[in-house]
N, C-alpha and C positions, 0 to 999 in steps of 0.2 A: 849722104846728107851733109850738106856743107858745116864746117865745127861750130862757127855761130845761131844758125839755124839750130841746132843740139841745144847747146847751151843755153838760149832760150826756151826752147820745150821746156825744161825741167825748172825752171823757175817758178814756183808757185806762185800763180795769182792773186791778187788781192782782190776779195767783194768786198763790196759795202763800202761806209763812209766808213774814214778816218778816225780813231779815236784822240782826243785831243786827250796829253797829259795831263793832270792836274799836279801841281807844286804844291808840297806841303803845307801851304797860309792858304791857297785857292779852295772856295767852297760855291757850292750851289748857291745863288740866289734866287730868292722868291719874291715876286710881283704880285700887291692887289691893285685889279683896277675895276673901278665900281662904277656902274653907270646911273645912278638917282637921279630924283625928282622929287619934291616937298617929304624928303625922310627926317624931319626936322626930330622928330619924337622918339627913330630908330638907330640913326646911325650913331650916335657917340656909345651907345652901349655896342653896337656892331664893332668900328673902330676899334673900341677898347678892348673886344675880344679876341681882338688877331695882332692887336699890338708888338706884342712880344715874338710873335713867329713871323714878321714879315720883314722885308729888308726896305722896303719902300713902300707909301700909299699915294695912289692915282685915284683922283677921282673926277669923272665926266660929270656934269649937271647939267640935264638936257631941259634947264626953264623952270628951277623950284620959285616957287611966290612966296616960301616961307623963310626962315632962315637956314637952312642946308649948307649952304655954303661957307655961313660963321663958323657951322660945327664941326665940319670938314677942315677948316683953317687953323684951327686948335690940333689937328692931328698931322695933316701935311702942309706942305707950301704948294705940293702939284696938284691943282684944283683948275680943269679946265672948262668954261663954260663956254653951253653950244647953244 
């Protein structure tokens, strides 16, 4: 068996994906993204319940007629309507 051929064999393979390091300051982030419609009455209390545990809030408004959208704007800026 030729010495490279060898020397290959025995190299252990790698499965799976990569684990990427994390750096000491590097932490997980968490994404809400809410998809509503006329939640005028539920979301600021929703909102305000995940306030504190979320890094950012998304929210979709697929056609509220009520105000959803003010109350959403009180909590993020990313407020996409569809």
């Amino acid at each position: 068996m030729p010495r490279d051929t060898l020397a290959r064999s025995r190299t252990p393979r790698r499965t799976g994906r990569r684990r990427r390091r994390r750096t000491a300051s590097a932490r997980p982030t968490l994404s809400l993204c809410m998809i509503v419609k006329n939640e005028e009455k539920h979301l600021a209390n929703c909102l305000e319940s995940v306030r504190a545990v979320v890094d950012e809030i998304i929210i979709v408004d697929t056609g509220s007629t009520d105000q959803t959208v003010a109350v959403a704007s009180a909590f993020t800026d990313k407020i996409f309507v569809h």
